[in-house]
N, C-alpha and C positions, 0 to 999 in steps of 0.2 A: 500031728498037730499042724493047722496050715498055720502063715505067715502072721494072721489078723489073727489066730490065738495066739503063737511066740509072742505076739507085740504089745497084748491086752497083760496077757502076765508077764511081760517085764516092767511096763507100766505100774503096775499094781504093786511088784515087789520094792517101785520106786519109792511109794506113798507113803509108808512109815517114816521115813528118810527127811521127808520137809516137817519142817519146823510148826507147831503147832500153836495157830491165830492164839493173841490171849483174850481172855475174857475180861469185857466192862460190862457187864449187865450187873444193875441195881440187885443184891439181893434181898429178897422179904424179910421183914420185922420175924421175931420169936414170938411176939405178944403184937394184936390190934390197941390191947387196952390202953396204950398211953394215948394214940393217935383218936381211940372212939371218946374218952373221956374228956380232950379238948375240942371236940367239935361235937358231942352230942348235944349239948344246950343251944346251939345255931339252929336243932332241927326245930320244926315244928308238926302237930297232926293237924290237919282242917276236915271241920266236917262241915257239911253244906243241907241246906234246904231248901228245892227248888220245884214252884208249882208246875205243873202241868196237864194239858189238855189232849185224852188218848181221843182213837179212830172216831168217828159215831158210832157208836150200840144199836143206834135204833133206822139206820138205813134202808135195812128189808123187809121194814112195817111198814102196812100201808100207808098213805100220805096224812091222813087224820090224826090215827096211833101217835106217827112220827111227829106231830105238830102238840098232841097232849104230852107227850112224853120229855118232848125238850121244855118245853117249858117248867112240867114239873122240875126238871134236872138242870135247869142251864146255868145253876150259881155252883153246882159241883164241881168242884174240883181236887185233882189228886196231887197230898204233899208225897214227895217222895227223897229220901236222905243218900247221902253219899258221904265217901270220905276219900280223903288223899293226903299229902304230905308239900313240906316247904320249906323254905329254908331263910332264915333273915340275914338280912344283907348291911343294915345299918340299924345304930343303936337306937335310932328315931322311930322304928317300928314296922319297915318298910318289907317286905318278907316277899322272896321267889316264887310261883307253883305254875303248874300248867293250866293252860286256857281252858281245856277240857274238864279240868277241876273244877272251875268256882266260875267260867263263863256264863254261865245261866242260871246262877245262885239267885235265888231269892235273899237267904240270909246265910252268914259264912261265919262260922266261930273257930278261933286259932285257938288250940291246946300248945303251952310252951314245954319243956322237958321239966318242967317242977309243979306244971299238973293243972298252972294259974291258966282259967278261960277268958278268952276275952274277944269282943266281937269284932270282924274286920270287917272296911269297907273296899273293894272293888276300885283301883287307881286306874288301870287299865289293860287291855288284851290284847292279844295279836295272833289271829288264827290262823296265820301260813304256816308260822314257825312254832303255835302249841306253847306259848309264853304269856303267864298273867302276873300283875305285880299287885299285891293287896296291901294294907295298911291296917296298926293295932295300934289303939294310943296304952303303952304303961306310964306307969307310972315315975318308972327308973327306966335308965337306958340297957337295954336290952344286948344280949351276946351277940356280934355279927360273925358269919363266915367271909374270908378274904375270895374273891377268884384265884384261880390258879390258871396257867398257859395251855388251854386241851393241845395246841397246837405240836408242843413237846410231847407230846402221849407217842407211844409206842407199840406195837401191838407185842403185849405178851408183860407189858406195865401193868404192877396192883394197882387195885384199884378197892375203895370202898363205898356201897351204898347204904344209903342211912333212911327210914322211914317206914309209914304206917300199915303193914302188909294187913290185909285183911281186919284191919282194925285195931289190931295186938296194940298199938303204941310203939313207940321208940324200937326198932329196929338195925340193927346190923348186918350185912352180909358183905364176905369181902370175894373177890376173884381177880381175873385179868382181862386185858382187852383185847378182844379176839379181832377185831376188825377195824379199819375206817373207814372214813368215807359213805357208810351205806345208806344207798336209794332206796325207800322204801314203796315210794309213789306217793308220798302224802302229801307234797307239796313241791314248789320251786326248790325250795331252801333244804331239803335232805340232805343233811351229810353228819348219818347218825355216828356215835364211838358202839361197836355193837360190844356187849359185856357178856361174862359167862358168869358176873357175881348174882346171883338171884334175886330176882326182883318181881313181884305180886302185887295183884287187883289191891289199890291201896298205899302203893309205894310213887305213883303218880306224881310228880312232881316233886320228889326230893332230890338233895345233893347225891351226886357223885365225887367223892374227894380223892384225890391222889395221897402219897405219904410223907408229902408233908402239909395234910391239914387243909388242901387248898378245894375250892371247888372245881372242878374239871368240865361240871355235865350236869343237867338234869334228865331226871330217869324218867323215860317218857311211856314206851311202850315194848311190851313182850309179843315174842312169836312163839306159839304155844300149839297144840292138837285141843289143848284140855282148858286152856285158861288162866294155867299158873305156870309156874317157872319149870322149864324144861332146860334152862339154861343158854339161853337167848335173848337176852335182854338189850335195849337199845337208848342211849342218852344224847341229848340233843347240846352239841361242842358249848364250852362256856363261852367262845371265839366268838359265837352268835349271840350267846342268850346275855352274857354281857352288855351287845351293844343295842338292842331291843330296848335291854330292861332301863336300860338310862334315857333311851327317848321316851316310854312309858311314864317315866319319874317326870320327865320335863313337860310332855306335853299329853300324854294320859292317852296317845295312840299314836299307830305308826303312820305316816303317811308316805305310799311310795309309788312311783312314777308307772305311766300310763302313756301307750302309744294306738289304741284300738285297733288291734291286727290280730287272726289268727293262723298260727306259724304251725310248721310239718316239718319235719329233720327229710332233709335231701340229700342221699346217698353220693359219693364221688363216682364221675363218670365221665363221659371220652367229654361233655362240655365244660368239663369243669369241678374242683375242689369241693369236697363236699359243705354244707350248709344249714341254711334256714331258709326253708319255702314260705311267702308269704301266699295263706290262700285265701285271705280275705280280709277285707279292711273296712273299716266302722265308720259309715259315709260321718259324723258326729266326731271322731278320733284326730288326735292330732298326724297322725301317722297319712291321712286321706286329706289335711289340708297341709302337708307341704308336698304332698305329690307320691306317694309310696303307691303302688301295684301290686294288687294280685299276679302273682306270677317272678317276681322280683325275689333275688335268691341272697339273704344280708350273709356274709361271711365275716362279720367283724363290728362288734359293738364297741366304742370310745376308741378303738386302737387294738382291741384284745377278741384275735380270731372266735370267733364260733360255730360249731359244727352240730347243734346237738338243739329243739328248739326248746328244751329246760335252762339250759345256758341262756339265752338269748331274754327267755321270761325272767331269770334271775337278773341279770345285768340292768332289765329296763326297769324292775320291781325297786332295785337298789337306787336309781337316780331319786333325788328328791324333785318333785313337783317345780315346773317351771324352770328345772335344770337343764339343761342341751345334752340330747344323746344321738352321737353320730354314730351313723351306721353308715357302712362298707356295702355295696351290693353288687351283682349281676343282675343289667338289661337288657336280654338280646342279644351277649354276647362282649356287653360292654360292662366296665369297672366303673361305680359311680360313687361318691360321695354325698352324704344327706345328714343335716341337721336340723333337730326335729325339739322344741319345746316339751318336755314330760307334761304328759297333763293328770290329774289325779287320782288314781285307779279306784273306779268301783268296786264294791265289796264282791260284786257279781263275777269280775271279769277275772281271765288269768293275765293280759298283756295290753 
């Protein structure tokens, strides 16, 4: 036995010997049913009906054909139905779901958990973040769910998801949270809780509750081969969809800051801390009228480093219009300071 074996097994013979961490992890309910039965009437199913206009059919007909043909056809149009899930948030009628859901609804009708239909109107949307806020007037004031802190989440924390898989109505499924943070590419603002509770074409914008009853998450989107739950599910932090859903309430869209620059992530190297390469700036942008460069490398937006150029899109996305966003740069070798008016981001643009 050489010396590095003797020393591995007397080590090991150590190991029983120390004392053994104790455990505080939350344990799981025996039963979901108390916890589904106080928050199933919060959910809701929505179904939608939304026209639209497919490819042309008649483009490979000669130019005559093409000219008798549209016209026969040009008031046709195709309805085409969907559904997804919600969740209400105040007893005035005000209810959660995704953009994706009811963005392009023609007409939106909310099923509550006691079966009553009624038709919503469209408050408003927010396509970075996959957040829509619709509205039902009842009669009576209606069950809301509370948020709950996604921030306190944990990975390997139950978790419960509630909503319309494939149509079925009211749904439960419960699991744990296998990840945070996750980048999926869909936008600045990623930073999914990814889930192993099952969630299906259907379940689109319903709650995610923690146990006690809170909402944590809205379930956005699955990673699949097939299409349905392989157990990879992904919900967007309530840390976010929280504060979306309250400027939606107030002003019925978001509006967020604009610098017209496009930015490159710049690797650390013998010049310098790694970055944001600006490689091009929007002669029209406020970023080109206080003096920003191509070639100008920002390592720090308001005070708060950046290396990465999603960070940099997020930080300028977040200032409000008309807000001041200093950024930190290299010129040639020089440290500069720059304060720049947000101006208000096109729907087109990322920065």
């Amino acid at each position: 036995m050489t010396a590095l074996s003797r020393r591995a097994t007397f080590a090991a013979a150590l190991l029983p010997l120390l004392p053994a961490a104790p455990a505080f992890a939350r344990s799981g309910p025996e039963s979901f049913a108390p916890l589904v039965k106080r928050v199933m009437p919060t959910v809701v199913n929505i179904a939608v009906t939304e026209t639209v206009t497919g490819n042309d059919p008649f483009a490979n007909l000669p130019p005559e054909l093409q000219r008798q043909f549209r016209e026969r056809f040009r008031q046709r149009r195709q309805q085409v139905s969907g559904a997804g899930s919600g969740f209400i948030i105040d007893p005035e009628g005000y209810i959660v779901t995704n953009n994706h859901v009811v963005g392009n609804a023609d007409t939106i009708v909310v099923v509550l958990s006691d079966g009553t239909e009624l038709p919503a109107k469209l408050v408003g949307t927010d396509d970075l973040t996959d957040i829509a806020l619709i509205k039902v007037a009842a009669r009576n004031p209606l069950p809301a769910a509370t948020w709950g802190d996604s921030k306190g989440l944990e990975v390997g924390d139950w978790v419960v998801a509630c909503g319309n898989p494939f149509g079925l109505g009211g749904s439960v499924t419960a699991g744990i949270v296998s990840a945070r943070g996750r980048d999926l590419g869909a936008g600045p603002f990623d930073d999914f809780i990814q889930i192993d509770a099952p969630i299906n074409p259907g379940n689109s914008g319903g709650p995610l509750f923690n146990l006690d009853g809170q909402v944590v998450g809205v379930n956005s989107q699955i990673l699949s081969p097939t299409g349905s739950s392989v157990g990879i599910g992904f919900a967007i932090p309530s840390e976010l969809v929280s504060r979306i859903v309250a400027e939606l309430r107030a002003k019925g869209r978001i509006e967020r800051g604009w610098l017209g620059v496009s930015v490159q992530d710049v690797q650390a190297g013998p010049r310098g801390p790694a970055g944001v390469g600006i490689a091009a700036v929007d002669k029209a942008g406020p970023a080109n009228k206080a003096g920003l460069r191509p070639g100008d490398i920002v390592t720090a937006i308001n005070g708060q480093p950046v290396d990465s150029a999603r960070a940099l899109i997020k930080g300028v996305a977040m200032t409000p219009p008309g807000n001041i966003v200093r950024l930190t740069f290299r010129r040639q070798g020089k440290e500069l300071d720059m304060s720049i008016p947000a101006g208000r981001r096109p729907k087109t643009e990322e920065n």
